[in-house]
C-alpha positions in Angstrom: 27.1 33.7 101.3 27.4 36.0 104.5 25.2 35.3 107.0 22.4 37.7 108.2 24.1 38.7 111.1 27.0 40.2 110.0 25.1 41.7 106.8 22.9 43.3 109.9 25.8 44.7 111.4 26.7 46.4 108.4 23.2 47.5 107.4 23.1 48.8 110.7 26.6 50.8 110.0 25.4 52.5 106.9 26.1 49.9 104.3 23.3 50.2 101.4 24.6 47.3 99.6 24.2 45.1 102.8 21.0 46.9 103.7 20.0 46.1 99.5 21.3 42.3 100.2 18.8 41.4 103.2 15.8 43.6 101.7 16.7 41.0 98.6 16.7 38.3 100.7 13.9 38.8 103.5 11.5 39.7 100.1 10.2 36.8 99.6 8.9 36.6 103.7 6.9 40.1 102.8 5.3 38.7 99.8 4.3 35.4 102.1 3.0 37.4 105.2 1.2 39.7 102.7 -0.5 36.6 100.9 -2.7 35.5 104.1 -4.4 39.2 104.0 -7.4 39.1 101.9 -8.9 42.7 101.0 -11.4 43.0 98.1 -10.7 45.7 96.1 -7.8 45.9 97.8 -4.1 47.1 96.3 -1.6 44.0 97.2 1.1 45.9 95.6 0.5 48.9 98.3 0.4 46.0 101.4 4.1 44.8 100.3 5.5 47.7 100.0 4.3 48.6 103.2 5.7 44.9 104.6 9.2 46.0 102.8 8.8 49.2 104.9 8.5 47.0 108.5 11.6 44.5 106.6 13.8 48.0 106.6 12.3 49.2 110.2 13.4 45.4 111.3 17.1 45.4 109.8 17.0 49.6 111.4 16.1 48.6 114.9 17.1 44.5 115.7 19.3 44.4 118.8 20.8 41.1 118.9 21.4 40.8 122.6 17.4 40.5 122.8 18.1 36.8 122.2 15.4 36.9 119.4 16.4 35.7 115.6 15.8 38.7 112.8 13.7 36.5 111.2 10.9 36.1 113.7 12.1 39.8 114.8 11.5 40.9 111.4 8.4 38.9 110.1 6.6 40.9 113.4 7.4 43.9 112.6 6.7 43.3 108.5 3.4 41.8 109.7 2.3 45.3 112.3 3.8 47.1 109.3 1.1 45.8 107.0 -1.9 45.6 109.7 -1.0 49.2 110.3 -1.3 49.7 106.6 -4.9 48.0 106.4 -6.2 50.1 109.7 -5.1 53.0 107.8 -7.0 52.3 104.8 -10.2 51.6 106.7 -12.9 52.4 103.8 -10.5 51.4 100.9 -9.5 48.1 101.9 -13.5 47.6 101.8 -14.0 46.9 105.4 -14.4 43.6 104.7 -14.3 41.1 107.6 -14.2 44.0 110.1 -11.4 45.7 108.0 -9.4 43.1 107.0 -9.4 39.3 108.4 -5.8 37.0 108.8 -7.3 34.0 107.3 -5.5 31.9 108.7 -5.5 32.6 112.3 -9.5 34.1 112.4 -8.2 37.0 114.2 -10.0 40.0 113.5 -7.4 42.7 112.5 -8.6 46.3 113.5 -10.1 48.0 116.9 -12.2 45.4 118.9 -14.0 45.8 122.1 -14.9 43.0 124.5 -18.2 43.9 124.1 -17.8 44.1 119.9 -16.2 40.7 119.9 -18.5 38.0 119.8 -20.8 40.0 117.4 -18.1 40.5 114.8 -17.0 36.8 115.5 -20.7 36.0 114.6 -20.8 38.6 111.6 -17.0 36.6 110.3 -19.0 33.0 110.6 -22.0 34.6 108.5 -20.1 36.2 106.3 -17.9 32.8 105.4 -20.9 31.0 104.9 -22.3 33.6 102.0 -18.5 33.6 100.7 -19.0 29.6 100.5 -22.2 29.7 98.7 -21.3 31.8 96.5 -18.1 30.5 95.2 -17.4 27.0 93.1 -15.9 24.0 94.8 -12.7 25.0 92.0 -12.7 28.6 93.3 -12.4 27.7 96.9 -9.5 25.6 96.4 -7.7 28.0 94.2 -8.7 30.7 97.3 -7.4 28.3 99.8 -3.9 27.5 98.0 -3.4 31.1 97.4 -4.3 32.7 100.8 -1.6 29.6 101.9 1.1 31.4 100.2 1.2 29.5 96.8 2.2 31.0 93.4 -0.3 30.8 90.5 1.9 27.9 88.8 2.5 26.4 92.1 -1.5 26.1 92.2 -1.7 25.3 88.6 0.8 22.4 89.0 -1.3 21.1 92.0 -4.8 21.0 90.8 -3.1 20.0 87.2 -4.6 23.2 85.5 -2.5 26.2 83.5 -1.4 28.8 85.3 -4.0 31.2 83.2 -7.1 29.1 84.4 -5.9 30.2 87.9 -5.7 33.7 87.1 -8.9 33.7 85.4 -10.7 31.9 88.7 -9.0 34.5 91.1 -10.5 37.4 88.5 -14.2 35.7 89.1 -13.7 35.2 93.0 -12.7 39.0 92.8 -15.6 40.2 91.1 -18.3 37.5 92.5 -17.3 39.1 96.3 -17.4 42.9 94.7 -20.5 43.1 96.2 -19.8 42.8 99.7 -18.1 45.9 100.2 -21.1 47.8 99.7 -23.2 45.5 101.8 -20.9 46.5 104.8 
């Protein structure tokens, strides 16, 4: 297997089959940043490509005497790539959470003032409380595990359901929080 930094040296050269080769193999870290984005009504398919976009921008632009690895290098710039992504949509990734919300992190991605802050903070803790109140105890596990990164038969094998029954609960948590979008 040839390591990344040679393969980056190439990429960087004009070599599609090495540029091919890491987009193959950084894949899998675009699908994982894009997981921990949440947007109702949202596209995901639209967010990765636009994290495979930052993975190529990454591979274009790494300078290795920055003393930085290309993976850390590269999962910012996938990451800005998608936040971008989600300002851009504004109405169409539903404005939910103050545009969109890393769920992991409770940082509030979009234009924030210091004034704006604490409100929105506020708005975030109401908002997760209606979320919880609305959603089953099995709903807000499968939410959890799958905002974490996990497949549906990763879940599935977890929680000792069939992949389906995952499938079906992310369909109702998608359509029980429909209605927030219009409420905001």
């Amino acid at each position: 297997m040839i390591e990344d930094r040679e393969l980056l040296s190439l990429a960087q050269s004009g070599d599609e089959k090495a540029m091919e080769t890491l987009l193959s193999r950084y894949k899998g870290t675009v699908a994982t940043i894009g997981r921990k984005y949440y947007l109702i009504g949202g596209d995901r398919e639209d967010l990765l490509q636009e994290g495979m976009i930052g993975l190529f921008k990454a591979i274009r632009s790494f300078d290795e005497s920055r003393n930085v690895a290309f993976a850390t290098y590269a999962s910012r710039l996938i990451e800005r790539e998608m936040i971008t992504a989600i300002r851009k949509a504004g109405s169409l990734s539903g404005q939910i959470f103050a545009e969109a919300v890393d769920m992991d992190t409770n940082i509030v991605v979009g234009e924030t003032t210091p004034e704006n802050e604490f409100l929105e903070q506020e708005n975030i803790v109401a908002l997760r409380r209606e979320i919880d109140s609305k959603l089953s105890e099995f709903e807000k596990v499968v939410v959890s595990e799958y905002l974490k990164g996990y497949n549906y038969i990763d879940i599935a094998q977890t929680l000792g359901k069939t992949p389906k029954s995952i499938d079906n609960a992310l369909s109702r948590i998608k359509n029980k929080l429909k209605y927030l979008k219009d409420r905001l």
